[in-house]
N, CA, C and O atoms as a MOPAC input file, in Angstrom:
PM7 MOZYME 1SCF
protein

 N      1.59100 1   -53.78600 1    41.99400 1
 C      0.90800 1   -52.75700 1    41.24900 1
 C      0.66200 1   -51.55500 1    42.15900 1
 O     -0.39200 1   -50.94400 1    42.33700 1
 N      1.93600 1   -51.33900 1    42.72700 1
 C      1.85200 1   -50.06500 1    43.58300 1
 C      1.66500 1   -48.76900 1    43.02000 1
 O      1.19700 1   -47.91600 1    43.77300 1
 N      1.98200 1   -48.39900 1    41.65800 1
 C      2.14400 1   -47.13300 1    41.09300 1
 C      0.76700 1   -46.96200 1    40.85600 1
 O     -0.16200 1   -47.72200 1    40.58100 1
 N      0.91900 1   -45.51900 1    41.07400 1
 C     -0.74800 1   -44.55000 1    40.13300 1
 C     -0.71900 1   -45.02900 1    39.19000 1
 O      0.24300 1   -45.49300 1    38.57700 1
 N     -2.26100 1   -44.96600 1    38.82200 1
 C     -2.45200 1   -45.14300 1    36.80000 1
 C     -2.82600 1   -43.52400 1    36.98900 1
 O     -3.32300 1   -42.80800 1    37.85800 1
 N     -2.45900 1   -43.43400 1    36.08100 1
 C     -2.60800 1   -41.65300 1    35.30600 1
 C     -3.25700 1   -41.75100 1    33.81900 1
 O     -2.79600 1   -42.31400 1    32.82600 1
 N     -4.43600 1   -41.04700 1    33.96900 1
 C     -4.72200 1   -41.04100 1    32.65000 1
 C     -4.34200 1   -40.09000 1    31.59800 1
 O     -3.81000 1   -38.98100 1    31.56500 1
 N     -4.92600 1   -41.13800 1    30.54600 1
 C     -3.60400 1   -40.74700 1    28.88000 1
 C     -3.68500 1   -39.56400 1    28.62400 1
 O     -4.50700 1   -39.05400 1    29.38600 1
 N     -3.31200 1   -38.94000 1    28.02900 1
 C     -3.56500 1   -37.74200 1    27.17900 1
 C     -2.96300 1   -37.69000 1    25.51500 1
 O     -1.93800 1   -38.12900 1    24.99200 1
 N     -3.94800 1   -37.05600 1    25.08500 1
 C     -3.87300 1   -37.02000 1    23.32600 1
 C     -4.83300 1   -38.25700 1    22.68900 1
 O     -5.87100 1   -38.63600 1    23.23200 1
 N     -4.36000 1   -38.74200 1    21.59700 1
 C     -4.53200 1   -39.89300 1    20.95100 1
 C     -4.25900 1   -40.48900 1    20.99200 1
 O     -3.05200 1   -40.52500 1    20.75700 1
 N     -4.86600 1   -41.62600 1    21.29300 1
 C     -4.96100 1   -43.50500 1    21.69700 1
 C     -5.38900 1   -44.34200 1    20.94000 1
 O     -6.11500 1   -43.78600 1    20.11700 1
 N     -5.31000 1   -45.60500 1    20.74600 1
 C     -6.20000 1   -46.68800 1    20.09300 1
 C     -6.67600 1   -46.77300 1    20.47600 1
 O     -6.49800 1   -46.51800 1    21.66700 1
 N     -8.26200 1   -47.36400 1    19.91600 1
 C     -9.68100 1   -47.54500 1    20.86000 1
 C     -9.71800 1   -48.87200 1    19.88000 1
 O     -9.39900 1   -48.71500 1    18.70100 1
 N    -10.06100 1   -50.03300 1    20.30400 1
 C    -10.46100 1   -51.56500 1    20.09500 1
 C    -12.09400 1   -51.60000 1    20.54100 1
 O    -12.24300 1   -51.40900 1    21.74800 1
 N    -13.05900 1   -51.76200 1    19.95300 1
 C    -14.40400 1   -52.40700 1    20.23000 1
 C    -14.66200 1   -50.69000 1    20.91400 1
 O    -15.23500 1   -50.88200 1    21.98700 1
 N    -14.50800 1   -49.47300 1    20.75700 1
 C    -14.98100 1   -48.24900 1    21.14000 1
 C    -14.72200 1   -48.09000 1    22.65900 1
 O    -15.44800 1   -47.47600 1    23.44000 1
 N    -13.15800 1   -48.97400 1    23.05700 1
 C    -12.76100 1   -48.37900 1    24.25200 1
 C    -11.13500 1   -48.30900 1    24.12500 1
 O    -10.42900 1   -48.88200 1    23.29500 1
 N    -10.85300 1   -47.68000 1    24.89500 1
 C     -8.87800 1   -46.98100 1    24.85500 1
 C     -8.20900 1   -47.91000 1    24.89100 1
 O     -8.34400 1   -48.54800 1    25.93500 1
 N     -7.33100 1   -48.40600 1    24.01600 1
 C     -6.29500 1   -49.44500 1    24.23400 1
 C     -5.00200 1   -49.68900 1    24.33400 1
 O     -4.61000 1   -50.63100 1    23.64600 1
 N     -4.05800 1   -49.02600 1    25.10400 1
 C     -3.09900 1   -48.38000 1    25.32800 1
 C     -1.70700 1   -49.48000 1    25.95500 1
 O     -1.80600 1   -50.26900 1    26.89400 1
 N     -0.56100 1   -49.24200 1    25.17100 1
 C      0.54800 1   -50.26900 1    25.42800 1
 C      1.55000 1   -49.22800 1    25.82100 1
 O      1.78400 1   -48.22200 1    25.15200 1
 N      2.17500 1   -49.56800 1    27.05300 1
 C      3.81600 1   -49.20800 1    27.45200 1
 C      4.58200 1   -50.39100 1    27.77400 1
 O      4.17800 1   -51.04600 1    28.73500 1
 N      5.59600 1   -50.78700 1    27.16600 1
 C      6.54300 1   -51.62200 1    27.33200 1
 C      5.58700 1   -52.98900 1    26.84600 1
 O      5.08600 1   -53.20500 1    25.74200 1
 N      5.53300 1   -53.86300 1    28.16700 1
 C      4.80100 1   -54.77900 1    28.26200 1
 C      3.59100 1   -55.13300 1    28.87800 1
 O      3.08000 1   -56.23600 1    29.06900 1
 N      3.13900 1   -53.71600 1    29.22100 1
 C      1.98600 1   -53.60400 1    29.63900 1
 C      0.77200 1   -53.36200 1    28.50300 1
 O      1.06900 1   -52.48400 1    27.69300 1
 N     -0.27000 1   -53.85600 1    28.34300 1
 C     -1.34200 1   -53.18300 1    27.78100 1
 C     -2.83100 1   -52.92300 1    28.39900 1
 O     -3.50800 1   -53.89500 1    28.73100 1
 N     -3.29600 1   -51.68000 1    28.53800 1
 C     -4.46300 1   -51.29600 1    29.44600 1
 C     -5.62600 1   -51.27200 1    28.23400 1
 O     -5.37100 1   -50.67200 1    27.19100 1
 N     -6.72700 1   -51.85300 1    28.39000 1
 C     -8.01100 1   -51.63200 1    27.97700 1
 C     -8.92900 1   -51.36900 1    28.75700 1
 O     -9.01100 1   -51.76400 1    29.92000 1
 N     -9.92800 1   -50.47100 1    28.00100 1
 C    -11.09300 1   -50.01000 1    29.47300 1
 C    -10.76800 1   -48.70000 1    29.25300 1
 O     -9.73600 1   -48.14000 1    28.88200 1
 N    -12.22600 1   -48.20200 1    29.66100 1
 C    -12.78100 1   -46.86600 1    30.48600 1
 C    -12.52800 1   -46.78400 1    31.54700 1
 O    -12.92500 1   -47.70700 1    32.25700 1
 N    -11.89300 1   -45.86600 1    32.07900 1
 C    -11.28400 1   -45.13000 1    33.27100 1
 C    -12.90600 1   -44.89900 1    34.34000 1
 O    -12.99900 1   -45.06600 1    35.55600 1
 N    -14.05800 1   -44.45700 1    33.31800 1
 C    -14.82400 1   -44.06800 1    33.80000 1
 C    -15.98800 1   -45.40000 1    34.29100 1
 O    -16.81800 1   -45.39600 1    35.20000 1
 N    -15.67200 1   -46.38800 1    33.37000 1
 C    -16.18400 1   -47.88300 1    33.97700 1
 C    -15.38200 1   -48.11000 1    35.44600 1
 O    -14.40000 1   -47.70300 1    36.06700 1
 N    -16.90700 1   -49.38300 1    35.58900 1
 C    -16.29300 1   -50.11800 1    37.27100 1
 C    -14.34700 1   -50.38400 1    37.31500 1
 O    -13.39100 1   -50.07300 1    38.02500 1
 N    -14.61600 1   -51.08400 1    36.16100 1
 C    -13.36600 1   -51.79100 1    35.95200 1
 C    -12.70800 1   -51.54600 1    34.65900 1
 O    -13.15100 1   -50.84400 1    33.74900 1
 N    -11.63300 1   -52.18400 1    34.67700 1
 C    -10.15400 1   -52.14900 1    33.12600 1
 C     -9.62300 1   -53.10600 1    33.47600 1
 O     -9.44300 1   -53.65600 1    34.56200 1
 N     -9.25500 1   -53.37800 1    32.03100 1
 C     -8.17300 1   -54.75900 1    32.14900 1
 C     -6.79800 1   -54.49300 1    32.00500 1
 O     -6.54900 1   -53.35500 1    31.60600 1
 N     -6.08900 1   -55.04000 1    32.16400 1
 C     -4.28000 1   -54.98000 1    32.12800 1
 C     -3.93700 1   -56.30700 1    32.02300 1
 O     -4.08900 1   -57.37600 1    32.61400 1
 N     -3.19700 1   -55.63800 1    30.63300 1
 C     -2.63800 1   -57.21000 1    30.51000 1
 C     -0.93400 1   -57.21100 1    30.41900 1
 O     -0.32000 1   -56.42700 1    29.69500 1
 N     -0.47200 1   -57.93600 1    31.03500 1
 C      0.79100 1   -57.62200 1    31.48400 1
 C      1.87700 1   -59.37100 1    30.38600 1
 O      1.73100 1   -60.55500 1    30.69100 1
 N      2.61300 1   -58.94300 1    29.46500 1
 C      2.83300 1   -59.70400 1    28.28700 1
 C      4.55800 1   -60.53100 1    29.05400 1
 O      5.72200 1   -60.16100 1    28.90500 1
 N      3.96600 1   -61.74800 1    29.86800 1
 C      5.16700 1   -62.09500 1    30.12300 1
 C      6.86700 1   -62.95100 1    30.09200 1
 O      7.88900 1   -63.08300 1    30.76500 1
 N      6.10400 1   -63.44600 1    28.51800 1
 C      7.30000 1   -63.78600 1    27.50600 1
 C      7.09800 1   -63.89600 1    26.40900 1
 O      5.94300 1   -64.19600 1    26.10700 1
 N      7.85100 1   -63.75800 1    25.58200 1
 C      7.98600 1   -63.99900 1    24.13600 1
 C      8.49700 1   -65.30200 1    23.16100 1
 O      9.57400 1   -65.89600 1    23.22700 1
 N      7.79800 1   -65.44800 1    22.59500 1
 C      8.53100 1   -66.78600 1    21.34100 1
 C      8.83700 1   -65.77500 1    19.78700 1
 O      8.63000 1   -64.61900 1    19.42000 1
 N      9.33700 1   -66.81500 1    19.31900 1
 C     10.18400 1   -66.03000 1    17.71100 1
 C      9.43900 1   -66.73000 1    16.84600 1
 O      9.43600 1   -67.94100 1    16.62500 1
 N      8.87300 1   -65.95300 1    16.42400 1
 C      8.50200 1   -66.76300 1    14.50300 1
 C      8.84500 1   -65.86000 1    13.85400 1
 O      8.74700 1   -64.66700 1    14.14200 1
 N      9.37600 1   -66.43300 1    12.71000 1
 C      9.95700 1   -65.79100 1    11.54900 1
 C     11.15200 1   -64.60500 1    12.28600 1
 O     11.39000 1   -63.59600 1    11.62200 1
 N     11.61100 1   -64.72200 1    13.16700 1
 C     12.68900 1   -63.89000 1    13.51600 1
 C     11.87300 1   -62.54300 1    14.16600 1
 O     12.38000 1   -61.43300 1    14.33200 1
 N     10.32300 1   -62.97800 1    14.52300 1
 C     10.20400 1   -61.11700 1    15.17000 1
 C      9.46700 1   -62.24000 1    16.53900 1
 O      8.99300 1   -63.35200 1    16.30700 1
 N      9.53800 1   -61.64800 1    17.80000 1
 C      9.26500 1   -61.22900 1    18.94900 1
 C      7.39600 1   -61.28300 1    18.92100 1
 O      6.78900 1   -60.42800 1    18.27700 1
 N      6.79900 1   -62.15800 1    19.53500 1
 C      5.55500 1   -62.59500 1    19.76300 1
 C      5.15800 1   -62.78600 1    21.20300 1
 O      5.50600 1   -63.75600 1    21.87600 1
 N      4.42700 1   -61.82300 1    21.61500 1
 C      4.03200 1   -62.18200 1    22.98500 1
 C      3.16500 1   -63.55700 1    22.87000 1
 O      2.26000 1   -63.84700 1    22.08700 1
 N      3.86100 1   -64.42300 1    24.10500 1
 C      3.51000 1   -66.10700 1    24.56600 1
 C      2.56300 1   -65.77700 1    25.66200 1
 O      1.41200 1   -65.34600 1    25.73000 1
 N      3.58100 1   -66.18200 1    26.57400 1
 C      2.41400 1   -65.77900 1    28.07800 1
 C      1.92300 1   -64.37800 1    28.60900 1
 O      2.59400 1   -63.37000 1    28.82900 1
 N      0.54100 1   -64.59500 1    28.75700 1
 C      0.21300 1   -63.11100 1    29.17900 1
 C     -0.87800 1   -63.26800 1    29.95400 1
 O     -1.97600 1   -63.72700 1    29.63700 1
 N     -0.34800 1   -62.68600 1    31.42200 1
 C     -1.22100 1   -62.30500 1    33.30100 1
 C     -2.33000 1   -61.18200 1    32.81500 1
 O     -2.04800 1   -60.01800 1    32.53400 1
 N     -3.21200 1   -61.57400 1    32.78800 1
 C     -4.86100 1   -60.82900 1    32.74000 1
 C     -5.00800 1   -60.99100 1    33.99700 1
 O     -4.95100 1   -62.03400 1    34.64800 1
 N     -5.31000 1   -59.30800 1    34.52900 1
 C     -5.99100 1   -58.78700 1    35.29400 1
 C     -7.28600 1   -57.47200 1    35.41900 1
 O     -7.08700 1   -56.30000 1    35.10100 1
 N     -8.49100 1   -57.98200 1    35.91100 1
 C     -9.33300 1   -57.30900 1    35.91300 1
 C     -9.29400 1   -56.24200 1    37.23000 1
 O     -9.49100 1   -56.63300 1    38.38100 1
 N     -8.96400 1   -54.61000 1    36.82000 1
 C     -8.95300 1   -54.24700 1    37.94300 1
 C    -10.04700 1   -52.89600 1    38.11600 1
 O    -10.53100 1   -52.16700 1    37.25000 1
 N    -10.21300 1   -52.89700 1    39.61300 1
 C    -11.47500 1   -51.66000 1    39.88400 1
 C    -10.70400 1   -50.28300 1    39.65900 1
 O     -9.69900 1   -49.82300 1    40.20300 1
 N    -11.79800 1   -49.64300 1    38.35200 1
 C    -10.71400 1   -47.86400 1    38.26600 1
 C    -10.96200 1   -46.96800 1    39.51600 1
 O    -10.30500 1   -45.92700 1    39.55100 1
 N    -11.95900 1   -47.26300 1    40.72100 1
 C    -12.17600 1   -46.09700 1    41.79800 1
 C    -10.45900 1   -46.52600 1    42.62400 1
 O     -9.84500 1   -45.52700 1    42.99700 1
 N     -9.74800 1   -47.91700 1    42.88500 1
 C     -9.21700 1   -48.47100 1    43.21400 1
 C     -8.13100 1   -49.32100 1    42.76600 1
 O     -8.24400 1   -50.54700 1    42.76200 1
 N     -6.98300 1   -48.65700 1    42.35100 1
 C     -6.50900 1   -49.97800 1    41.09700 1
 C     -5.56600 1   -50.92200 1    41.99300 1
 O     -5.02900 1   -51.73200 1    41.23700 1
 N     -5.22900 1   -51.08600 1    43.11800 1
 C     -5.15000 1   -51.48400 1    44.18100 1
 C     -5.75800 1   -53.01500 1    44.36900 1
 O     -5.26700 1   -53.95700 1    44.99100 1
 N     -7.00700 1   -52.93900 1    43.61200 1
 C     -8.06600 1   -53.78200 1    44.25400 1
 C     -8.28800 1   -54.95200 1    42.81700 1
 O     -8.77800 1   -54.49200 1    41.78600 1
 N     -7.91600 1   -56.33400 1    42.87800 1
 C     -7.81400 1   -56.57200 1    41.61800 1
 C     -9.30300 1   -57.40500 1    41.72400 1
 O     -9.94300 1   -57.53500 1    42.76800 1
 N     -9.63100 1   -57.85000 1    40.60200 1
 C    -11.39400 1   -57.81800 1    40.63500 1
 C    -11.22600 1   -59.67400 1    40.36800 1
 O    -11.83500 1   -60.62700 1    40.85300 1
 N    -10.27200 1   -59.58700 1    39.52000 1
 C    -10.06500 1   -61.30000 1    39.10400 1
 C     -8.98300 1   -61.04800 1    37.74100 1
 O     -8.77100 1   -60.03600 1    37.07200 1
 N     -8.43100 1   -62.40200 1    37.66500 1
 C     -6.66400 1   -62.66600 1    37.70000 1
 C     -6.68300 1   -64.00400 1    37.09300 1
 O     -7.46300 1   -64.87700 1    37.47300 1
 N     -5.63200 1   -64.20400 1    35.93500 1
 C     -5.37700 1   -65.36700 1    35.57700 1
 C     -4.40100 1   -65.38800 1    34.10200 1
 O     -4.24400 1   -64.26800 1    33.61800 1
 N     -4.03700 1   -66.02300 1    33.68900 1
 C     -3.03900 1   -66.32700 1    32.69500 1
 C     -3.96000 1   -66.85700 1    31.56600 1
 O     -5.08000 1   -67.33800 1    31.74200 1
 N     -2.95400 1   -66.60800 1    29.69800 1
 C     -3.39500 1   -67.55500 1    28.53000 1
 C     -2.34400 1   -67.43600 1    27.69700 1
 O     -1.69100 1   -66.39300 1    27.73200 1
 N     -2.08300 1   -68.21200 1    27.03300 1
 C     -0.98000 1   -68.12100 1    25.97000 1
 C     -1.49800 1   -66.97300 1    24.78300 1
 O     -2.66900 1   -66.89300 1    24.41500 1
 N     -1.05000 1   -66.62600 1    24.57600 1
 C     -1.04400 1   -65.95500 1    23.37000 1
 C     -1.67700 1   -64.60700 1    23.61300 1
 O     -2.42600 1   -64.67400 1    24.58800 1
 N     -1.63700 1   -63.36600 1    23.04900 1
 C     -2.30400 1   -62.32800 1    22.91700 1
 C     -3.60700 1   -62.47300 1    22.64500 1
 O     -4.39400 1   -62.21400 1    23.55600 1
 N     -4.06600 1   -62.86200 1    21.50100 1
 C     -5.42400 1   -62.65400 1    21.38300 1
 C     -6.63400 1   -63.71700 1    22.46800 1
 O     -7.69800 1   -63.43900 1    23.02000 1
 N     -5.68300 1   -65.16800 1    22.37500 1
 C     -6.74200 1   -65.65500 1    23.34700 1
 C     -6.97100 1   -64.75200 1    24.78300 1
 O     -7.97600 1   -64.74600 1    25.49400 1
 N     -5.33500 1   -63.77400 1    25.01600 1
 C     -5.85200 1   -63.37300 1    26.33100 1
 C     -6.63900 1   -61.83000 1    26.34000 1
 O     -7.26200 1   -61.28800 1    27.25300 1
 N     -6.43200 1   -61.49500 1    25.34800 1
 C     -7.65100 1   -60.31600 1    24.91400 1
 C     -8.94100 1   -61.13000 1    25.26500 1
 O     -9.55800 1   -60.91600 1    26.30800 1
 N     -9.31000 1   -62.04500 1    24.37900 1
 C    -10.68400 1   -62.31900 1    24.34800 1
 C    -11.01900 1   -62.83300 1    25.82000 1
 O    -12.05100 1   -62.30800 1    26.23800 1
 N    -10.42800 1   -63.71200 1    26.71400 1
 C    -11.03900 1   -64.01000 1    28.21800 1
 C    -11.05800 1   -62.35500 1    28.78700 1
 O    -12.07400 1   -61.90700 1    29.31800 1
 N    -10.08400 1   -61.70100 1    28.64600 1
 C     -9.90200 1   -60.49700 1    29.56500 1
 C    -11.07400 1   -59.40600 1    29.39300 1
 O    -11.28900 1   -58.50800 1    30.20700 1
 N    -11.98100 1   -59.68100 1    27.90500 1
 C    -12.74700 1   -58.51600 1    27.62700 1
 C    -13.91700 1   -59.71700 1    28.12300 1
 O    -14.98700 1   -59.12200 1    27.99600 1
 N    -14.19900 1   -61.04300 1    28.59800 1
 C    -15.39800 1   -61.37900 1    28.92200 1
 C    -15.34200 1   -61.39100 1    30.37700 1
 O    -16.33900 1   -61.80200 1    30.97200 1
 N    -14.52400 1   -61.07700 1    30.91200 1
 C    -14.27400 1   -61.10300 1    32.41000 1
 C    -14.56400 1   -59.82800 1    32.66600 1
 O    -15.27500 1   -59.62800 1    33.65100 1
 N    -13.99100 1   -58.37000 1    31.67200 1
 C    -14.50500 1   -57.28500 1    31.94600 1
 C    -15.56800 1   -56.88200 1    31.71200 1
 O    -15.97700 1   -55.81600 1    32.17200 1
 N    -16.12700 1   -57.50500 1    31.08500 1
 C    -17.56600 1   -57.26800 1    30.57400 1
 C    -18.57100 1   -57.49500 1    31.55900 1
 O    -19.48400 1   -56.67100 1    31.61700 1
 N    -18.56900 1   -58.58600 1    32.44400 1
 C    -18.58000 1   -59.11800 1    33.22000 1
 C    -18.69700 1   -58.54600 1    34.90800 1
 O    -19.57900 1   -58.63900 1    35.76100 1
 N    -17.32800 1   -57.92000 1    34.87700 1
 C    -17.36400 1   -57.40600 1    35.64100 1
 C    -18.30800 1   -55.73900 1    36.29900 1
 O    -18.76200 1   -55.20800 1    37.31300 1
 N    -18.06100 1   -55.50800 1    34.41900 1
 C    -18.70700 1   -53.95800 1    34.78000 1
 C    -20.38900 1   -54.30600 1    34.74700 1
 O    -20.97200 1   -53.22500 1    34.82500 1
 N    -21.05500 1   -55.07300 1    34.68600 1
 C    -22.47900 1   -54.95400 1    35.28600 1
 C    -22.77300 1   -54.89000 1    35.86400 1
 O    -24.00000 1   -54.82600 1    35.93000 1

């Protein structure tokens, strides 16, 4: 995770009244202006019904002064289960 994060410009999705932003197989949630953001990085897919379902997906909690610096890290099947650990870990984190 060597590259800059650059923040978005224009219009974004906001989930639970924070930015929720997908490129490729990446998806970033979080305030830029919080301790921390999550990234969730979607690292395979299964088929139902013939469309493309993110399976495994690497949750990482990382510091925005530092994105360098990862706060805490771990894997879950599926998208939403790994939404839901990733927003209690960030939640978590930013107190």
């Amino acid at each position: 995770m060597a590259e800059e994060i650059k923040p978005v410009e224009g219009k974004y999705l906001r989930y639970m009244d924070k930015p929720l932003v997908r490129e490729g197989n990446t998806i970033c949630y979080g305030d830029k202006q919080d301790k921390c953001f999550l990234i969730l990085e979607i690292m395979s897919y299964k088929k139902e019904n013939n469309i493309d379902i993110p399976d495994q997906i690497f949750i990482s909690v990382v510091d925005s002064k530092d994105p360098n610096k990862i706060v805490k890290q771990g894997d879950k099947q599926g998208l939403t289960n790994a939404l839901n650990l990733g927003m209690v870990w960030l939640e978590k984190a930013n107190k």
